[in-house]
C-alpha positions as CSV (number, residue, x, y, z in Angstrom):
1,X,-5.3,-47.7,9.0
2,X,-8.9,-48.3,10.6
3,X,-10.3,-46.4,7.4
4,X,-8.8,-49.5,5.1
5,X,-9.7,-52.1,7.3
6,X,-13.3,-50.6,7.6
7,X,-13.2,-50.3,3.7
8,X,-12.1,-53.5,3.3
9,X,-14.5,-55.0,5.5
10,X,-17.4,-53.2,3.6
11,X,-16.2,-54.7,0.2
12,X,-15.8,-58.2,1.4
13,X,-19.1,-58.1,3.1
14,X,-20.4,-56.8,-0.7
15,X,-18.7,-60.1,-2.1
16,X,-20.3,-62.3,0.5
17,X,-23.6,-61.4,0.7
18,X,-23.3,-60.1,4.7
19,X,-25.3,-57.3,4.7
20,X,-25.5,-56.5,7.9
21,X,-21.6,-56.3,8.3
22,X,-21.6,-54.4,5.4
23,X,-23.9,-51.6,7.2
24,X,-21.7,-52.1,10.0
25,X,-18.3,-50.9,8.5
26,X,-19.8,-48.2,6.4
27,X,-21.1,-46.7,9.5
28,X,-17.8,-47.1,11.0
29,X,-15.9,-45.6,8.5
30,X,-18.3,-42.7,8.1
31,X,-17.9,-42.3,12.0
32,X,-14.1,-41.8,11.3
33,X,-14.4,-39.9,8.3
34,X,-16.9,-37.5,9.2
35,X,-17.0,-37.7,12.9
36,X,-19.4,-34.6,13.6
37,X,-21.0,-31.8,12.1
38,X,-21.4,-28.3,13.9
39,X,-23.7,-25.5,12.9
40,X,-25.3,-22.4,13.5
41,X,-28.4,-20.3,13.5
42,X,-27.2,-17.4,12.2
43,X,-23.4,-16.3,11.7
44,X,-23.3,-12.9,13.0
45,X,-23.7,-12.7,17.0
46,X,-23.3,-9.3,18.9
47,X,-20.6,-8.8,22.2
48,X,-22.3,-10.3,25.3
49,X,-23.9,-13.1,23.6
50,X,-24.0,-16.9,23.5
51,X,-23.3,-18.5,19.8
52,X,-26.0,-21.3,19.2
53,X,-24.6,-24.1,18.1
54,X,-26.4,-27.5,16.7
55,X,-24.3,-30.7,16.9
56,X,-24.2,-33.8,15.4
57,X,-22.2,-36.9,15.9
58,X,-22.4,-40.3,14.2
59,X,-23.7,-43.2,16.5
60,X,-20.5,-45.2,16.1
61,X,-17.7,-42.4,18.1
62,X,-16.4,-43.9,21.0
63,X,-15.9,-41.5,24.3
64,X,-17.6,-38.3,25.5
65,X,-18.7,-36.2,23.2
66,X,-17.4,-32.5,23.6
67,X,-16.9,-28.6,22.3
68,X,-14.1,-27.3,22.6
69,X,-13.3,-23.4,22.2
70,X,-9.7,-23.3,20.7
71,X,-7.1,-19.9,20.6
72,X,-6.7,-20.2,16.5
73,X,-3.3,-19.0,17.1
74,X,-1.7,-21.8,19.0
75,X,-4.8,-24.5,18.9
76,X,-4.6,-24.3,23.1
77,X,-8.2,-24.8,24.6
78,X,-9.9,-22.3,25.7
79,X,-12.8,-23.5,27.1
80,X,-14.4,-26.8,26.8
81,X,-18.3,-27.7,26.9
82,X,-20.0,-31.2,27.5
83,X,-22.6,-32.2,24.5
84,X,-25.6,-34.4,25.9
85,X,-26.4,-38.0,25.3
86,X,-27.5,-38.7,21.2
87,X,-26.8,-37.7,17.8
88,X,-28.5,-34.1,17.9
89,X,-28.0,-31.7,20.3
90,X,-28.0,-28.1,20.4
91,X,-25.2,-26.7,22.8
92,X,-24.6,-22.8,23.4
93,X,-21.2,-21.7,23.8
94,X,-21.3,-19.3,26.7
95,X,-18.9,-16.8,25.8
96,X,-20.4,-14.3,28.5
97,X,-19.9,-17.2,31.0
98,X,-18.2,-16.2,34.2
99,X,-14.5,-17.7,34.6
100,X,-12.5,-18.3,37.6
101,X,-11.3,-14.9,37.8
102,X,-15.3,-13.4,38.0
103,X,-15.3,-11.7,34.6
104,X,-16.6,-13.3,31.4
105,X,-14.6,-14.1,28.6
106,X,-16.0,-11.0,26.3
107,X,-14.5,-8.9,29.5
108,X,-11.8,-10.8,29.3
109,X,-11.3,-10.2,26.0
110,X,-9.6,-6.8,24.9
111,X,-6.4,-7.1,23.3
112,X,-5.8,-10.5,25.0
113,X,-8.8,-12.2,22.2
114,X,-7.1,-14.1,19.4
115,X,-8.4,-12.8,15.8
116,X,-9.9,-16.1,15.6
117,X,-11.1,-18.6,17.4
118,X,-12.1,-22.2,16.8
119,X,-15.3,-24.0,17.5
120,X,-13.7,-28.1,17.2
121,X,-16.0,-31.2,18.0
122,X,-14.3,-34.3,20.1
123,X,-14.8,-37.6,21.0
124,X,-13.0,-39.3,23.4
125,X,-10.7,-36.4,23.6
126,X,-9.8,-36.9,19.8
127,X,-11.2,-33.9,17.5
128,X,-13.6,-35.2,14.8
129,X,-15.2,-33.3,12.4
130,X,-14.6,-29.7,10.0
131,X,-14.4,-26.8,12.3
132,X,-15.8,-23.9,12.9
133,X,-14.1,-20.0,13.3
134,X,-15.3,-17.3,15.2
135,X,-13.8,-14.5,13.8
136,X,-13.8,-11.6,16.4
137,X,-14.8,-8.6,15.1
138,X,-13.1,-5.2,15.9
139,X,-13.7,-1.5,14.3
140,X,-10.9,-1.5,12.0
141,X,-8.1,1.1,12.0
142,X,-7.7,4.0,9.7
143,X,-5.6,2.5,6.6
144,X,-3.7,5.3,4.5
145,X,-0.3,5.3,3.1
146,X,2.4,6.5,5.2
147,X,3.0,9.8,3.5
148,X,-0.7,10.6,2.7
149,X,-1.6,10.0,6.7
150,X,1.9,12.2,8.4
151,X,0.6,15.4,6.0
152,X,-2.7,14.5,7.8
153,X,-1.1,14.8,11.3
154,X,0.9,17.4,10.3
155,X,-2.0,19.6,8.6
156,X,-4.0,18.7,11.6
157,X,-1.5,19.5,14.0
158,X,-0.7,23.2,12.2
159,X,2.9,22.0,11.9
160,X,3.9,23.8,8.4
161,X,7.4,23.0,8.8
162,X,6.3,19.1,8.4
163,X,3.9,19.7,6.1
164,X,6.2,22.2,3.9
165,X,9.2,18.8,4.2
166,X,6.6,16.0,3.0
167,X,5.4,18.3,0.4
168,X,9.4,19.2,-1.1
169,X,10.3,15.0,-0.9
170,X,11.8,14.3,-3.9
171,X,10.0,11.8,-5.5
172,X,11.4,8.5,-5.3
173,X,11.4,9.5,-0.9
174,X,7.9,10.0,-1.7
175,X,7.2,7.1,-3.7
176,X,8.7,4.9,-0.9
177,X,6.1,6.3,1.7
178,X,3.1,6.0,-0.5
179,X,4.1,2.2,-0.4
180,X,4.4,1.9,3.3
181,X,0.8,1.3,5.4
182,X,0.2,3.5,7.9
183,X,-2.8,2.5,10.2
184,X,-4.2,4.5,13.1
185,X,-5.6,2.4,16.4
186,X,-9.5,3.2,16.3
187,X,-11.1,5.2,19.7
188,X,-10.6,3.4,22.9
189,X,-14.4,3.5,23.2
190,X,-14.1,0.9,20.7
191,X,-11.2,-1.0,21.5
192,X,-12.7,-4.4,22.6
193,X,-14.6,-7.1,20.4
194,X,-17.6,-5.8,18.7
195,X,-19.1,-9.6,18.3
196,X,-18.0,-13.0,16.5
197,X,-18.8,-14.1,12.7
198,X,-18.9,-17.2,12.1
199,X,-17.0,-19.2,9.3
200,X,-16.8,-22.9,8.2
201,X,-13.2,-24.2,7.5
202,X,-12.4,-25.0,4.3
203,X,-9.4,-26.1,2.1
204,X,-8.5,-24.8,-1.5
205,X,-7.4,-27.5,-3.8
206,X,-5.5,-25.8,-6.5
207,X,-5.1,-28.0,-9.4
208,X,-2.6,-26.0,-11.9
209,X,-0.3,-27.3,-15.0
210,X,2.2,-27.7,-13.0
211,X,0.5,-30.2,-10.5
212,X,-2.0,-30.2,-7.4
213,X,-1.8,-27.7,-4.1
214,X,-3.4,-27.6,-1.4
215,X,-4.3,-24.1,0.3
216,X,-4.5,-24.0,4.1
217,X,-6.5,-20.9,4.9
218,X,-4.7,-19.1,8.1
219,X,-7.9,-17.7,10.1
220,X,-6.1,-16.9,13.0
221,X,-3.0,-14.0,11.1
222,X,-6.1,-12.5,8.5
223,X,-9.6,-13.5,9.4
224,X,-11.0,-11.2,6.8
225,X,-8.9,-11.5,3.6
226,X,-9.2,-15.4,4.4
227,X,-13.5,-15.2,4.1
228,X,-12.4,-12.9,1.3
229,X,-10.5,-15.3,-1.0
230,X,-12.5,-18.3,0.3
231,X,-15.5,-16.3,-1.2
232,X,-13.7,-15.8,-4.6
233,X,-13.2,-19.4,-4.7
234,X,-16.5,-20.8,-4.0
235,X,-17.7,-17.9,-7.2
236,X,-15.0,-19.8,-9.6
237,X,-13.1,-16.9,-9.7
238,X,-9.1,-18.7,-10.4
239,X,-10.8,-21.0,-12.9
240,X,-8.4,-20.6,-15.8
241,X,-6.4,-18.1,-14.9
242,X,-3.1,-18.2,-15.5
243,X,0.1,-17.6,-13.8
244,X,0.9,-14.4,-15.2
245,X,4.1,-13.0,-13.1
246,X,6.8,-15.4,-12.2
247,X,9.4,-13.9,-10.4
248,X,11.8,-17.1,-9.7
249,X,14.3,-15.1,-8.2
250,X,15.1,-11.2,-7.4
251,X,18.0,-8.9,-7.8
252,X,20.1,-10.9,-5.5
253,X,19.2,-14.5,-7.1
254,X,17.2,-15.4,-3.9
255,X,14.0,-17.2,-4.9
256,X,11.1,-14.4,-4.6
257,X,7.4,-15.3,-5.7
258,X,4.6,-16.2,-8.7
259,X,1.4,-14.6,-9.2
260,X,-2.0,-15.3,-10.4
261,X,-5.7,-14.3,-9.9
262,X,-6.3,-12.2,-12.7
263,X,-9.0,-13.2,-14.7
264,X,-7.4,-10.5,-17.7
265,X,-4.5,-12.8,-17.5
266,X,-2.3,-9.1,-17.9
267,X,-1.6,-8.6,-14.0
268,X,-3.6,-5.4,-14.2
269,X,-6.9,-7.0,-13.3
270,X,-9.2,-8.0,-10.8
271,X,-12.2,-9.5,-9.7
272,X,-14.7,-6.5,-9.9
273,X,-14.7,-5.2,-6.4
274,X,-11.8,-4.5,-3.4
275,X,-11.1,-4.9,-0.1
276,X,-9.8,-3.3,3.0
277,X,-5.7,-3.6,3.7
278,X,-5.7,-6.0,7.0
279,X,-2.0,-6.2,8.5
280,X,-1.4,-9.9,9.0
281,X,0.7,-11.5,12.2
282,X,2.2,-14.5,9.3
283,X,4.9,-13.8,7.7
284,X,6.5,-14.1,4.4
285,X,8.3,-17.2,3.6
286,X,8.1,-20.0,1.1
287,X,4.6,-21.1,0.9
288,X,2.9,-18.3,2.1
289,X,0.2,-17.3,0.1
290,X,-0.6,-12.9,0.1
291,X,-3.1,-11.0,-1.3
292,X,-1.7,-8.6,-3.8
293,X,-2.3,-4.9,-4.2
294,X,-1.3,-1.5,-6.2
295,X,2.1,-0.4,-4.3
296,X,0.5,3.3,-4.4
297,X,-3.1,2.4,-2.9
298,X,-3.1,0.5,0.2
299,X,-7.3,-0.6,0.0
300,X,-6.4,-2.3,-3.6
301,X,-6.3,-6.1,-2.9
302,X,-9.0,-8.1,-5.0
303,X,-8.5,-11.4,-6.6
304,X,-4.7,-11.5,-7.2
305,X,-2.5,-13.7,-4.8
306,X,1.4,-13.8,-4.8
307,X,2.6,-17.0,-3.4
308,X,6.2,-16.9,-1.9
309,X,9.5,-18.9,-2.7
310,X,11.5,-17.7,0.4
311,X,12.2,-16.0,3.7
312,X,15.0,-14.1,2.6
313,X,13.7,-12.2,-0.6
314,X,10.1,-11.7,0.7
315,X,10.8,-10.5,4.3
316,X,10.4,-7.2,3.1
317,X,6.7,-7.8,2.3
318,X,5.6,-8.4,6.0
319,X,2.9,-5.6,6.9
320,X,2.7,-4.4,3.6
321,X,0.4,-7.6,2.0
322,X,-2.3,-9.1,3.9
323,X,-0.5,-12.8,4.0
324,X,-3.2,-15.6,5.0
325,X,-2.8,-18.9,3.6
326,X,-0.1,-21.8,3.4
327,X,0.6,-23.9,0.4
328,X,-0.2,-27.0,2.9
329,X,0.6,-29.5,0.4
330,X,2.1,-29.5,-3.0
331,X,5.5,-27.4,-1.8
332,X,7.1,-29.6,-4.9
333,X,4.4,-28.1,-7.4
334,X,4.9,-24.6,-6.5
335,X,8.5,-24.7,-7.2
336,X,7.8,-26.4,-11.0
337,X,5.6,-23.7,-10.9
338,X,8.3,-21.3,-10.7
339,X,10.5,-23.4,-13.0
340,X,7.6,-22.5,-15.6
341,X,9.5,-20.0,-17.1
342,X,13.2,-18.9,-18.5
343,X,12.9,-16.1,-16.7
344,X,11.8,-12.0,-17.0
345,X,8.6,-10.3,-15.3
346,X,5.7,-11.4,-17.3
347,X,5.5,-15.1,-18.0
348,X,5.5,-16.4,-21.5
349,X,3.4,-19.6,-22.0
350,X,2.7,-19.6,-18.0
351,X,1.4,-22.1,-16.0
352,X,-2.2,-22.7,-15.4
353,X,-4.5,-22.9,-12.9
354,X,-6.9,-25.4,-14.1
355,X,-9.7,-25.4,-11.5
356,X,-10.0,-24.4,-7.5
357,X,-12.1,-27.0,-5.1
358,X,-13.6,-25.6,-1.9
359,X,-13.5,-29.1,0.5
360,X,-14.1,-29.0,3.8
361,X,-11.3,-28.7,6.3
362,X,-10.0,-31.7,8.8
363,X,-10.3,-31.0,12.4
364,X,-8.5,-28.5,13.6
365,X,-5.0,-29.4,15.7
366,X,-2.7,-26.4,15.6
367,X,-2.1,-23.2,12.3
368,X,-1.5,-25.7,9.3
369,X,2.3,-24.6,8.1
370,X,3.8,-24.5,4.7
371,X,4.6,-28.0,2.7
372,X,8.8,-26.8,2.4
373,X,10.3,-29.4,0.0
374,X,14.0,-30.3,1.1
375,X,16.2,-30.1,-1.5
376,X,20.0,-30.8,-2.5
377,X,21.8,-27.6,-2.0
378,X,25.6,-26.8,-3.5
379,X,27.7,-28.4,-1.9
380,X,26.0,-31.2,-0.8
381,X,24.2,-29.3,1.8
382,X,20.6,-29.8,2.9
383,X,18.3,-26.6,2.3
384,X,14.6,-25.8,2.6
């Protein structure tokens, strides 16, 4: 509402000739819209150090201007630093500060450290500005599939009985494991954070045949796979690509999931390179957005994305795809999307993905959640 009325102040100043007013309620509405802008001097820092941060807020904000170190899981703060008097100012964020219980927050750390956390600018208490995320950096576990990693144990072991059983499983029992991720805790040595990277927020804005959608990147379930699609973006990877699998509902008639990503348009391609498995804390319902992968190799996932239609039919692909984004808006789209088709694996005349924007995020409150559509159900019911 204060966005309009600045607006409209702006255009009748335009009409009248009042400059000065016009100034006036540009600055204001740039204040509102903008709010602040945080940055770095470099994006990697090391355990035991203080991230350098530069910020900036417009003149016109109203109220103290602070920093605020946000738990990307559940948006509680943290910790929260004063910025000094003016529009530039450069403010470290003491993360080897001492807390009320004598230790510093990289000792406090260990398992208790979010995979993410958020740097968020505010004014007057109110958060202003795109974000930005720290994600915490660990030495990643040993990724293999299930049956590949117990004949390790086993071999390593000298248990021939176990290895003798895994090597005689008929093949459809050994299929099943080579699906299933099996990942090993790294050395306790190197249990705690290894340092922070630093990310800028961003949204994707999916424009498609079907209609417009609006990815919400989920930093705090898959830090890494999130920096990895947000890359693929920004490259123009998903311009053009179609569709290509659209599953509108499994064995059971329960709505399951569409696919695109692949530049080949044939399901079997990618974007030239791969990345690490990373076992992600969202799970699987309508909305979510996963990076796909071969069944048989766990390190496949590239450019393809499955994006889900329910709870019930993709439960079963919790800790198997790295999940890491939310159709935020544009729950209505995703479901013509799925309409796209009469039905069978591989589309037929799919839906398109027309073009992908990279915008920057709004400040950051709590984990965005999935636009669900309500719908008429049989029966009259209700139904998301």
């Amino acid at each position: 509402m204060r966005r309009e009325l600045f607006l409209q102040r702006a255009v009748r100043a335009r009409r009248t000739g009042r400059g000065l007013i016009a100034v006036e309620a540009l600055a204001g509405f740039l204040a509102l819209a903008v709010g602040a802008s945080l940055d770095v001097t470099r994006r990697f820092w090391p355990a035991g150090a203080d991230v350098e941060l530069a910020a900036r807020f417009w003149p016109g904000l109203p109220g103290e201007r602070t920093i605020a170190l946000l738990d990307a899981a559940d948006g509680e703060t943290i910790a929260e630093m004063d910025v000094p008097a003016g529009p530039f100012a450069d403010v470290p964020v003491r993360l080897s500060r001492v807390t009320e219980g004598g230790a510093t927050l990289w000792e406090m750390a260990g398992e208790r450290w979010p995979r993410a956390l958020v740097l968020q600018a505010r004014a007057g208490g109110r958060p202003v500005g795109t974000p930005l995320i720290l994600e915490v950096l660990r030495e990643p576990p040993r990724l293999s599939d299930a049956w590949s990693a117990r004949l390790w144990r086993a071999v390593e072991s000298g248990d021939q009985a176990a290895a003798r059983s895994l090597l005689e499983l008929p093949a459809g029992a050994r299929r099943e494991l080579r699906e299933a991720v099996d990942d090993a805790p790294p050395p306790a040595e190197l249990a705690g954070p290894l340092g922070v990277l630093v990310h800028r927020d961003h949204r994707l804005i999916m424009r498609t045949t079907a209609g417009e959608m609006t990815l919400a990147l989920r930093w705090d379930a898959a830090p890494r796979t999130c920096a990895h699609v947000l890359s693929l973006a920004q490259l123009g990877v998903y311009e053009g690509v179609t569709f290509h699998r659209i599953l509108a509902e499994d064995a059971q008639g329960r709505p399951f999931f569409v696919q695109t990503g692949d530049p080949t348009g044939t399901g079997l391609g990618g974007c030239g390179w791969r990345i690490d498995f990373e076992r992600s804390s969202l799970e699987h319902e309508f909305g979510v957005v996963s990076l796909a992968r071969l069944p048989s190799d766990v390190n496949s996932g590239s450019s393809q994305l499955i994006m889900c239609l329910s709870r019930e039919a993709c439960a079963g692909l919790d800790g198997v795809y790295a999940s890491f984004a939310v159709v935020e808006r544009g729950g209505g789209v995703l479901r013509r999307v799925a309409r796209g088709t009469a039905g069978g694996d591989e589309a037929s005349d799919p839906p398109t993905v027309r073009s992908v924007s990279v915008v920057p995020a709004p400040p950051y409150v709590s984990p965005p959640v999935a636009d669900v559509p309500l719908r008429l159900a049989p029966r009259g019911r209700i139904a998301r």
